[in-house]
Structures are given as structure tokens and as C-alpha cells.
N, C-alpha and C positions, 0 to 999 in steps of 0.2 A: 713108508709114508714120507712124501714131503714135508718139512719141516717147516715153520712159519717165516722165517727167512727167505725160503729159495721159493715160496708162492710168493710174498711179497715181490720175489724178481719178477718171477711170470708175466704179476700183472703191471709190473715197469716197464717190461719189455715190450708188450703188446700196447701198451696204453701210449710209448714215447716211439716206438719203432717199426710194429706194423702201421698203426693206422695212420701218423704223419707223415710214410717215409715219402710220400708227393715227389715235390720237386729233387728231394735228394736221391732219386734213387741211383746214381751215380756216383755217389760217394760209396766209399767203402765199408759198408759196416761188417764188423763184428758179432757173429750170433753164439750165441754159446746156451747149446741145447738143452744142458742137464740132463743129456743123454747118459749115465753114465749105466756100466755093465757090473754087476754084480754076480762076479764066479764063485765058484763053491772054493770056498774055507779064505776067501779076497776080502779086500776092506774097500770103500770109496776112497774115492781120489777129488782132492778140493785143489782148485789153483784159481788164482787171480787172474781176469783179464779184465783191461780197460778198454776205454774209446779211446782214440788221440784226439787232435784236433783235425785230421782229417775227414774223420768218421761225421756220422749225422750229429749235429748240435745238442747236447743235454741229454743225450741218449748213454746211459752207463750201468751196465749190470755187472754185476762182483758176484764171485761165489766166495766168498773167503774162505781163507787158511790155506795152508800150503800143502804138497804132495806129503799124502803122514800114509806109511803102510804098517802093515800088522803081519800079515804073510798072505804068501802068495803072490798071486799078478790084479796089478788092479787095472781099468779101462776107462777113458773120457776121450767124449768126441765131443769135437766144436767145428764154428764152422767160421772163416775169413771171405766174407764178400760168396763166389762162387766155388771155392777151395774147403773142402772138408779132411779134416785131421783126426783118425783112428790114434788116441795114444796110448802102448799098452807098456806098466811097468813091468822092467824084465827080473827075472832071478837073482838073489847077487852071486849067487853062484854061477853064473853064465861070464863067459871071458869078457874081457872091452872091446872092444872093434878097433879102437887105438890104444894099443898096449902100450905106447912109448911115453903118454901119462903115467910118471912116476908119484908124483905126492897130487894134496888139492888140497887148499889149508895147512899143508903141513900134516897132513894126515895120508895113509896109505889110503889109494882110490876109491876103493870099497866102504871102507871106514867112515869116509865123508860123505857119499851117498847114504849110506844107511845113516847121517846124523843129520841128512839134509843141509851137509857144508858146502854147496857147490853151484850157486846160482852165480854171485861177483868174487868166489875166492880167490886167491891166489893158486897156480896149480905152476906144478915143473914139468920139464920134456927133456931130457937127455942135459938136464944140471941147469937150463935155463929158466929160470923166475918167469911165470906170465900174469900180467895184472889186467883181469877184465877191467871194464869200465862200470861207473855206477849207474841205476838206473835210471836217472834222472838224464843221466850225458845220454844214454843209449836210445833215450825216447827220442831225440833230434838227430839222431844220424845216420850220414849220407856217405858212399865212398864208392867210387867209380876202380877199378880194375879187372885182372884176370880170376877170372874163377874156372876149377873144375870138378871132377867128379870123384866119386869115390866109393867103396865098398865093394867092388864087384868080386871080390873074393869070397863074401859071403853066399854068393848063390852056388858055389862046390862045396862050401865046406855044411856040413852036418850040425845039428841044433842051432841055439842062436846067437845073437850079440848084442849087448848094451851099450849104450851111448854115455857120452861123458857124465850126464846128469841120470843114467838109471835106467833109462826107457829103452825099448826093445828098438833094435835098429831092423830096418826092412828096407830093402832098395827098391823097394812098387811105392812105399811112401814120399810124401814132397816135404823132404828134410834138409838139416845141411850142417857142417860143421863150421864156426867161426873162432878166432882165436880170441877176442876180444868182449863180444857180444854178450849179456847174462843170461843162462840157461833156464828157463827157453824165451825165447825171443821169435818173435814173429817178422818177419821180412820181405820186402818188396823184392825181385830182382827181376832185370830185364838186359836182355841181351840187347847190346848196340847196334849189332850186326842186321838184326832182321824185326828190330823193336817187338820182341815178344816179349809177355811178362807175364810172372805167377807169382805166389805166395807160399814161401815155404818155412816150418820151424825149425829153429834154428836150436838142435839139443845136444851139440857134440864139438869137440874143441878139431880144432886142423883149418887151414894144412899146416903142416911143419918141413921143416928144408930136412931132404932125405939123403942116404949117402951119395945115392946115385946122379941124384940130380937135385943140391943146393938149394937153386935159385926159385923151386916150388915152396919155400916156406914165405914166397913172396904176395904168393897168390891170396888175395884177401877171402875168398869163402871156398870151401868143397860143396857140391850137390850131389844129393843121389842121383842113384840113374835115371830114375823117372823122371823126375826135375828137369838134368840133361835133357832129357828127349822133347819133355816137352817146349822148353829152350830153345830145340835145334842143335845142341853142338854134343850129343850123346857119341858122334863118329867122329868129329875131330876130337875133340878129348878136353879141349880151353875155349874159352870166350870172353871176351870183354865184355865186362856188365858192369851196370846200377847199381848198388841193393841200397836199401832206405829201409828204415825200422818204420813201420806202420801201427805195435803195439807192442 
């Protein structure tokens, strides 16, 4: 049963956002379905999304509280303008996809995800300190450089992998790692090259400078594969790009 909160949104939703979206329909809104999947022996999955100020005018539905699990895998979809987000929390028994996160808070990686320590903590990478930003900075920001891609080692290897904040990593998804960004964060990016743009969540910490080649920990975002492709730069491998926080 809906609870009298999330019908209260319903009819916010439909009352501020279907039927005025008129002349906005060019902006970017934010939908967030209240789809959410209910597996056997799984709990709901509650998070926060806002409007920005780019989004339709006075248009804001919250689901409040934060990712609270009980066991199992839980599931929320929502939806960014034309971009729809399957998010499913993964095991914690399931490895990380970047193992080279050593603490997060001060806590062993796992530790903090199950205490929900991990949205602006502090986390380490091979003894270096990394300090997200708050959320307040992150609603305004803009940063032009090289991004690339990442994960493809997961489509050989066998079961799954978790992302910095928890959630199941899949490379068909429009995700991304950032080093700075609070998890999760929702993000513009657009290739300069061929002005393509999409919107991807941002739930995973990288890049970081590797032994092999340094100067990748320069790179301001990772993209899944998907993302890449849909980008255009899935076959050269980097692109210069946009991203802007949209929510």
C-alpha cells in the first residue's frame, strides 16, 4: 500500500508537472516513478531527488530517507528527462569493481556502505586522502575535460560487482565514476567533439592514476560502456567532455 506521503507526491506530481509542463517542455525534468521492485526476502529503497534550477519552476517531489537495506537486493527506477535508471543494490558480499578503495570514512569499504557512510566521506586509494565535495558545491558544478571508460572486465568475469556507494555495476547501464562528486549524483555530459549528450549516475569513485599509465588519474569522469557508445568515443577509448551536475 502507498503510504500518505508518496500519494501526496502523486498528486504533486501530476498537478505541478504533467499538466503545466506547456511551454517547459524543454527543460529538463526529473520523474521519479515510485517504481520501486519488491524481491522476495528485499526491503524498499527510499532516496532523495530534487529539481535544480534548471528543471520546470516549483516543480519538486522527494521521496525521503535514504538507501536503508534489511537484506537482500533492493530496486528503484527513475527517470532524468529521456534517460531511465534501473538501480539495483548489490550483495556486500559481492567484490568492488575498484578494489583499489582502501578505507571510506575511515572505515573498511564494506563497513561504510552497510552504515550508509559513503555519499561526501572521505575515502583513500593506495594512502591518498580523497575529499568529495558538499552537496550544496556539487549542485553548481561545471568541469570540462578528458573522460573515459571503464568496467569492461566485467563482461568475462563471472557474478557481479558493486560500486563505490553499494549498487550493482552493469556496463548496458548509463553510469559513471567520479572522484569528487557525492554518491550518487546525477550528471550532464557531452562530448565536445560531436556535441552529443546523455545523462548518467554518477555511483562510483575513479579514475585514479594507474601504474601503467599515471597521468589517467587526470581524467576527470569514467563512463560505462554504454554511455561511451552512446557518446561516440566507445572505440577510441577518451573524449573531451562537459559534465554539469543537473541534480
Amino acid at each position: 500500500m502507498l503510504n500518505a506521503e508518496i500519494r501526496k507526491g502523486y498528486r504533486l506530481f501530476f498537478r505541478k508537472s504533467v499538466l503545466p509542463i506547456g511551454k517547459h517542455i524543454n527543460n529538463l525534468l526529473i520523474i521519479c516513478y515510485s517504481a520501486f521492485f519488491l524481491l522476495s526476502g528485499c526491503s524498499f529503497i527510499t532516496t532523495p531527488y530534487r529539481i535544480t534550477k534548471k528543471a520546470i519552476k516549483g516543480t519538486i517531489w522527494t521521496v525521503k530517507g535514504a538507501y536503508e537495506l534489511t537484506a537482500g537486493t533492493t530496486r528503484l527506477m527513475y527517470s532524468v528527462g529521456k534517460f531511465t535508471f534501473n538501480v539495483v543494490r548489490a550483495p556486500l558480499d559481492w567484490p568492488l569493481l575498484n578494489d583499489e578503495i582502501e578505507t571510506i570514512d575511515g572505515l573498511p569499504v564494506k563497513e561504510a556502505i552497510r552504515q550508509g557512510r559513503v555519499k561526501n566521506s572521505p575515502y583513500t586509494v593506495k594512502g591518498t586522502r580523497y575529499y568529495p565535495m558538499s552537496i550544496a558545491r556539487a549542485s553548481t558544478y561545471k568541469d570540462v575535460g578528458i573522460a573515459s571508460w571503464y568496467g569492461h572486465e566485467t563482461l568475462r568475469q563471472k557474478g557481479g560487482h558493486m560500486t563505490a556507494n553499494g549498487e550493482k555495476f552493469s556496463p548496458y547501464g548509463l553510469t559513471a565514476a567520479h572522484k569528487h562528486l557525492p554518491l550518487p549524483t546525477n550528471v550532464k555530459v557531452t562530448n565536445l567533439a560531436n556535441n552529443r549528450s546523455i545523462v548518467v549516475r554518477v555511483n562510483d569513485r575513479g579514475p585514479f592514476p594507474s601504474s601503467n599509465n599515471p597521468a589517467s588519474g587526470k581524467r576527470i569522469i569514467d563512463l560505462s560502456m554504454a554511455a561511451a557508445k552512446k557518446l561516440g568515443y566507445y572505440k577510441k577509448g577518451t573524449a573531451r567532455v562537459r559534465i554539469e551536475v543537473i541534480s
